[in-house]
C-alpha positions as CSV (number, residue, x, y, z in Angstrom):
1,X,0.0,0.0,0.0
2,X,2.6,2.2,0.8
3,X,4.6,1.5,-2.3
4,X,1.1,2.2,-4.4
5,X,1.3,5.5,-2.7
6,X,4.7,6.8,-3.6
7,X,3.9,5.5,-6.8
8,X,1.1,7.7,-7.2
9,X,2.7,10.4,-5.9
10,X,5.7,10.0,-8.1
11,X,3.2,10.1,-11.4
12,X,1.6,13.1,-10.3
13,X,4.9,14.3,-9.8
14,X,6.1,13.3,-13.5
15,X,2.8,14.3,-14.7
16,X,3.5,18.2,-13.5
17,X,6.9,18.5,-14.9
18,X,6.1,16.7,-18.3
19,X,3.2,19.4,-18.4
20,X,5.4,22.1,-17.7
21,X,8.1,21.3,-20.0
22,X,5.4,20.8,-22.5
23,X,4.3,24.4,-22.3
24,X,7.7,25.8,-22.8
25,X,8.8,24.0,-25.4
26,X,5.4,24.8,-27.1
27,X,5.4,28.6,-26.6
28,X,7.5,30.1,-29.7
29,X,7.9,33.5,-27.3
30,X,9.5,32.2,-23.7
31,X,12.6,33.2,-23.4
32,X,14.5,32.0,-20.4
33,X,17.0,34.9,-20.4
34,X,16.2,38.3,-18.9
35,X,12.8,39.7,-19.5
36,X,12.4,43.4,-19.7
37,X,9.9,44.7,-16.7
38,X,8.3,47.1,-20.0
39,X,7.5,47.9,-23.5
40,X,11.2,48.8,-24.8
41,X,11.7,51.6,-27.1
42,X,14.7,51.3,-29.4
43,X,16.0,54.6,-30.8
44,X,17.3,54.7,-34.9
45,X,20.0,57.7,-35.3
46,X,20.4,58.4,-39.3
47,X,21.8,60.9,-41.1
48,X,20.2,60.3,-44.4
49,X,16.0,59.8,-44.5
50,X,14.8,55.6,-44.2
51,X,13.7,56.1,-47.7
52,X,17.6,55.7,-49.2
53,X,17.5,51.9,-47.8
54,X,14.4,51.0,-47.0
55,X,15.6,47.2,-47.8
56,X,17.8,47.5,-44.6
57,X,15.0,49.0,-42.4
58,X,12.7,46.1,-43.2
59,X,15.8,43.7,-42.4
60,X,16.1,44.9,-38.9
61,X,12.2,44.8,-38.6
62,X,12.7,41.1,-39.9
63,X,15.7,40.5,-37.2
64,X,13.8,42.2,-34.5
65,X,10.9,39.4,-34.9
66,X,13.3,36.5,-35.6
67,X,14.0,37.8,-32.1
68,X,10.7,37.6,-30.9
69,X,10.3,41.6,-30.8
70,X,7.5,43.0,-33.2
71,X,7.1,46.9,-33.5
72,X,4.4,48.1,-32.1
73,X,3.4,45.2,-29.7
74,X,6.2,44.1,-27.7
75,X,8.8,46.9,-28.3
76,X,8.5,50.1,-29.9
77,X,11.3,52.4,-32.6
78,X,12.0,56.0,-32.9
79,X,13.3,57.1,-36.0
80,X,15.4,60.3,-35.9
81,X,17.5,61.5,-39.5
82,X,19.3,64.8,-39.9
83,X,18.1,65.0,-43.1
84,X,21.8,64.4,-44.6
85,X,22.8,67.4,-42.6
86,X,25.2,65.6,-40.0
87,X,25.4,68.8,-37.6
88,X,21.7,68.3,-36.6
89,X,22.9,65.0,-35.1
90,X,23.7,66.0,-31.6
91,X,20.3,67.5,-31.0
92,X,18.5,64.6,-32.7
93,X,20.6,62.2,-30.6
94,X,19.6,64.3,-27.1
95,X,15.9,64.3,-28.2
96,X,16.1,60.2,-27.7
97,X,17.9,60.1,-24.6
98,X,14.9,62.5,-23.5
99,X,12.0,60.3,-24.3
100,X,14.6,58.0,-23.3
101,X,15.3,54.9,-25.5
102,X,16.6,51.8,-24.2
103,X,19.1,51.2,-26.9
104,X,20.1,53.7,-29.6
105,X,20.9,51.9,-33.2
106,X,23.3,54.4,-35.6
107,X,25.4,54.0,-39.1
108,X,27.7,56.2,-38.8
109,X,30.5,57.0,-36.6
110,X,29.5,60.8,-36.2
111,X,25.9,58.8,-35.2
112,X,27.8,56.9,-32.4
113,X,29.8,60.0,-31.3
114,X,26.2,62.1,-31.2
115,X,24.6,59.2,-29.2
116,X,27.4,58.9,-26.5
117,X,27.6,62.3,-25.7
118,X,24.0,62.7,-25.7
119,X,23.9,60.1,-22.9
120,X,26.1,58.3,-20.2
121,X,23.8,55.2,-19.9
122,X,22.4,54.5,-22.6
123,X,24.1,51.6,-25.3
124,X,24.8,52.0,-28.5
125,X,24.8,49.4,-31.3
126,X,26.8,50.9,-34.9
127,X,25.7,49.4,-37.7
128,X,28.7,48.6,-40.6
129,X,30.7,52.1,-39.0
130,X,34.4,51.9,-40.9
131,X,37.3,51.3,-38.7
132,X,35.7,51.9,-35.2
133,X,38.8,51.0,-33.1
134,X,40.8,53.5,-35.5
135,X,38.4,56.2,-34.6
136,X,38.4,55.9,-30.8
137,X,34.9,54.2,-30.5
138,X,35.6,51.2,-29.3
139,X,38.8,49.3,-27.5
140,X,38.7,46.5,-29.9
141,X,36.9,44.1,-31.6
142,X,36.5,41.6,-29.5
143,X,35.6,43.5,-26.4
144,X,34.4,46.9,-26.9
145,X,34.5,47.5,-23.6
146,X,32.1,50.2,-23.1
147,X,28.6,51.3,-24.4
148,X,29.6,50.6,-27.7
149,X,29.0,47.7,-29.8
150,X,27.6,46.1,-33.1
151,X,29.1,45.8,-36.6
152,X,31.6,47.3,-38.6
153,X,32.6,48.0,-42.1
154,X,35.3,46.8,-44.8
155,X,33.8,49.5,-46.6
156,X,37.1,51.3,-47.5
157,X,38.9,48.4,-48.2
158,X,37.1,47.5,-50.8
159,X,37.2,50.1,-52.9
160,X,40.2,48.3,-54.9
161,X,38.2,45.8,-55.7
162,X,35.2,47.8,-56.9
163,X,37.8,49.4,-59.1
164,X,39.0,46.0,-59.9
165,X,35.5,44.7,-61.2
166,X,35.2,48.0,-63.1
167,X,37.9,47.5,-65.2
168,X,37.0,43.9,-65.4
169,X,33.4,44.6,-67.0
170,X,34.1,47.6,-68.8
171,X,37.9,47.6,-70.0
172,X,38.2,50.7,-71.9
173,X,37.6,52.6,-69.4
174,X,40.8,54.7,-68.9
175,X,39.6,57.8,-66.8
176,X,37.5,56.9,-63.5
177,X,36.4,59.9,-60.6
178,X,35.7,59.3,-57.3
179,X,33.4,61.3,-55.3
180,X,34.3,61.7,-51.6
181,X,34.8,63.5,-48.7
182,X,38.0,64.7,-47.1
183,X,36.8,65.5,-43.8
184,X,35.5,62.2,-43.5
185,X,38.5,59.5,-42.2
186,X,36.6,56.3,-44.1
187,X,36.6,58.0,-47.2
188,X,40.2,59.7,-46.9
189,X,40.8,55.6,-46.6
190,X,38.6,54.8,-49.5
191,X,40.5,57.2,-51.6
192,X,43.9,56.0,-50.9
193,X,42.8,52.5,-51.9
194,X,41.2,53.8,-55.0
195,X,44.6,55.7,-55.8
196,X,46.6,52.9,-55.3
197,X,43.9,50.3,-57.6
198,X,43.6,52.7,-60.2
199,X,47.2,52.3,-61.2
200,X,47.5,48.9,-60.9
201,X,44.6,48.8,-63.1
202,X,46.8,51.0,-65.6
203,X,43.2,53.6,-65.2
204,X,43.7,57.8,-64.1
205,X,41.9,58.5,-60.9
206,X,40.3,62.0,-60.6
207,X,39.8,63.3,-57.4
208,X,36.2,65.2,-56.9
209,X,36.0,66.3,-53.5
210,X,32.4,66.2,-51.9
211,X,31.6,67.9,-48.2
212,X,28.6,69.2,-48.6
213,X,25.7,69.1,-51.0
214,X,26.4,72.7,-52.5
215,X,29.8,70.9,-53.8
216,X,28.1,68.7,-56.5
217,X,27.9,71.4,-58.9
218,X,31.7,72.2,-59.2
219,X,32.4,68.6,-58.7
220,X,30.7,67.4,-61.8
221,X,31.8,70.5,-63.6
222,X,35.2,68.9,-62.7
223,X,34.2,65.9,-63.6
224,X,33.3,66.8,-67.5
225,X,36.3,68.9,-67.9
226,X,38.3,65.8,-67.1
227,X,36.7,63.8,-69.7
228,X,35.5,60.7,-66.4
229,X,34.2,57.7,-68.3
230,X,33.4,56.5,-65.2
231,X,31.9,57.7,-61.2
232,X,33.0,55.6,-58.2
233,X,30.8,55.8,-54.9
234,X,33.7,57.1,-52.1
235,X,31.2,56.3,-49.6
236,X,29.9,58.1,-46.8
237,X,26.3,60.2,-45.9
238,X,26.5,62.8,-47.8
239,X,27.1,60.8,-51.0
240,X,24.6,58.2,-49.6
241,X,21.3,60.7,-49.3
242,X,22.7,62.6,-52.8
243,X,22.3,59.2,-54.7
244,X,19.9,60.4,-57.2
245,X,21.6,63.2,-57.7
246,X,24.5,61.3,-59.2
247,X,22.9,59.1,-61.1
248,X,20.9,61.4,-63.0
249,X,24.1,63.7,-63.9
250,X,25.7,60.2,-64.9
251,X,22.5,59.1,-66.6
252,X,23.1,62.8,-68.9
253,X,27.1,61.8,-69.7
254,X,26.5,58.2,-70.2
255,X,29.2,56.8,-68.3
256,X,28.4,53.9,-65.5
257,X,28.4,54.4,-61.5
258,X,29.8,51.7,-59.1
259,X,28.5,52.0,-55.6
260,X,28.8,50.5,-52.4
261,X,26.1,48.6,-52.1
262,X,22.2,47.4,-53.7
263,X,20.3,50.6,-53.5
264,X,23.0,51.9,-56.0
265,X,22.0,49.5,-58.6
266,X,18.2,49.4,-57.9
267,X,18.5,53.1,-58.4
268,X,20.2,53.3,-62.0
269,X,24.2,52.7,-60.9
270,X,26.4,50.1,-63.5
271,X,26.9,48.0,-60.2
272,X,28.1,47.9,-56.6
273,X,30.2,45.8,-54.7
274,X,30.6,45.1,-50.6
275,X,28.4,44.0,-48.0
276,X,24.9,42.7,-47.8
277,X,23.2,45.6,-46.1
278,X,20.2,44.3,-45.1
279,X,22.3,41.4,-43.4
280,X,24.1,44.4,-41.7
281,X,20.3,45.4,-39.8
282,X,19.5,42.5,-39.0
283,X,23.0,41.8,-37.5
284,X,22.0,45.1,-35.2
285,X,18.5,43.4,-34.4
286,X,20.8,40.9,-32.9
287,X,22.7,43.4,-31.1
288,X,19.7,45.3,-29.8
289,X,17.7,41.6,-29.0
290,X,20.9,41.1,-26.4
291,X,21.4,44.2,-25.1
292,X,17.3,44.5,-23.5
293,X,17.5,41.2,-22.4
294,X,20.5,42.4,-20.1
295,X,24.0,41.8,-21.8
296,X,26.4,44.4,-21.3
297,X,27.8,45.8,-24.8
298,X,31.3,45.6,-23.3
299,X,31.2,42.4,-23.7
300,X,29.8,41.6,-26.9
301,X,32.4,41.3,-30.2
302,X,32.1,43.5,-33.0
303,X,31.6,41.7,-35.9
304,X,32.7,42.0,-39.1
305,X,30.8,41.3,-42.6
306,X,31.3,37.9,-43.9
307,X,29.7,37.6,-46.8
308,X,29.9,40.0,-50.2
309,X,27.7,40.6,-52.9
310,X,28.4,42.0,-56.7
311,X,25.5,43.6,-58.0
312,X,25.0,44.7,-61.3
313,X,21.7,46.5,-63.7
314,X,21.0,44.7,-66.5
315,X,18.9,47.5,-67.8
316,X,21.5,50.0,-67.1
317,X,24.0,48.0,-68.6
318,X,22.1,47.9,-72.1
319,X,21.3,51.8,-72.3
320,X,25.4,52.5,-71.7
321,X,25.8,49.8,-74.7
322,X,27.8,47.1,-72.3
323,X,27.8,43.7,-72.9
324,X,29.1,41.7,-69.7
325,X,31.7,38.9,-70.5
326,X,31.3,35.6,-69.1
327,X,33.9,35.4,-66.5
328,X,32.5,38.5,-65.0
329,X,29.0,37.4,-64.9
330,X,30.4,34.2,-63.0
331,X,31.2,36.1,-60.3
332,X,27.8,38.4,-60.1
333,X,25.7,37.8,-56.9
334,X,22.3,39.3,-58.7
335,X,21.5,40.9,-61.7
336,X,19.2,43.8,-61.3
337,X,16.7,44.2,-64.4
């Protein structure tokens, strides 16, 4: 009798447990990390409007639910953009520390610099920011150390090869410009690279320097004067939110544009080369995901893109008159039509 009765007590026992294991393994949204005791609201610092890459956007939407997060139910975003003007940074970065946000998201490294100073608690996660330990924001790559975290860029480093794959597709060109800005330390990178590629590639570099949008008129005036067959993307914001700008003054000379990345080429450019960006967002969905559920950014690794995509517009590629060889269309990731 007594046996019967542990024996009963050990089913109902068993029984409990196998229920409750049964209800966590069939609930999609427990997490057994830290919860947070609120809504949380996550802050976006841009310089340039969501509409220049709206593709990323919806990438860290779609990392923010592989997350379990959904906007508008169990966490909330505040998007803040300068507009391409990056002095209005500082106060847009102080206006989400006011509301406040839990975690502040930013592209750039004048984004991060804004958000730090704007507040002494609150993290930061850079999204595909060029040479971060270079520029003082973090201590390294494998522990930030600080507030500081997310991805970073090989942005500048790659401009050889977009040069490379230039010359590749299109090998008459002679004579290719680069756009960039001086003030900006990525791009000063960037242009070194370009230098260095463009005579390797046996090609003349012009140098069309960029700081503001007001500079575009001199710099294409420059640009026809020197007779450039082709436009390189040298990267950064103001480039970034003047895309169309480009395109349609290269769309008037003929001559192709190689970016830095797909909105480029789903906007009219030849092609672009570098990172996936919308892997890039969700990568800082990641970020964000461990930071409100309670890990430091100290201690989480910046990481580095892993994966590259060449990008090219079919359409674009017929009105310039430019038939891709074979061995270049081997190595294409997509072609835009």
């Amino acid at each position: 009798m007594k046996g019967a009765r542990a024996l009963g007590q050990l089913s109902r026992r068993a029984f409990v447990v196998g229920v409750g294991a049964a209800l966590l393994t069939g609930c999609d949204l427990v997490r057994l990390t830290k919860q947070p005791s609120r809504v949380p609201r996550i802050g976006h610092l841009s310089v340039n409007p969501r509409s220049t890459n709206e593709s990323g956007w919806h990438g860290f939407l779609e990392g923010l639910r592989e997350n379990g997060w959904v906007d508008g139910q169990n966490i909330t975003t505040e998007w803040r953009d300068a507009d391409g003007a990056t002095e209005r940074l500082p106060g847009l970065a102080a206006d989400l520390a006011g509301l406040p946000v839990d975690v502040i998201v930013t592209g750039t490294a004048a984004g991060v610099v804004a958000a730090t100073q704007a507040s002494t608690t609150i993290p930061v996660v850079m999204m595909a920011v060029s040479d971060p330990v270079g520029s003082g924001l973090i201590s390294s790559l494998a522990r930030p150390g600080g507030r500081v975290t997310g991805t970073a860029s090989l942005a500048p480093q790659l401009t050889a090869k977009r040069i490379e794959f230039l010359k590749e597709a299109v090998p008459s060109i002679s004579r290719v410009a680069i756009l960039w800005n001086p003030a900006n330390p990525a791009e000063a990178t960037a242009f070194g690279e370009a230098q260095i590629a463009a005579n390797a590639a046996g090609m003349r570099l012009q140098s069309l320097q960029v700081r503001a949008p007001n500079d575009f008129v001199a710099a294409f005036e420059a640009a026809s004067q020197g007779r450039a067959e082709a436009l390189l993307d040298g990267g950064g914001p103001v480039l970034a939110n003047s895309r169309m700008r480009i395109l349609e003054f290269a769309g008037t000379k003929r001559i192709p544009v190689i970016g830095r990345a797909r909105p480029w080429v789903e906007d009219g450019a030849l092609m672009s080369y570098g990172g996936n960006a919308t892997d890039q967002w969700r990568q800082a969905a990641s970020y964000v995901d461990k930071i409100i559920r309670g890990t430091s950014p100290a201690v989480l690794p910046v990481e580095l893109p892993t994966t590259f995509e060449l990008l090219v517009n079919q359409r674009t590629a017929q009105t310039l008159g430019i038939t891709f060889g074979p061995s270049f269309l081997d190595q294409v990731t997509d072609v835009i039509q």
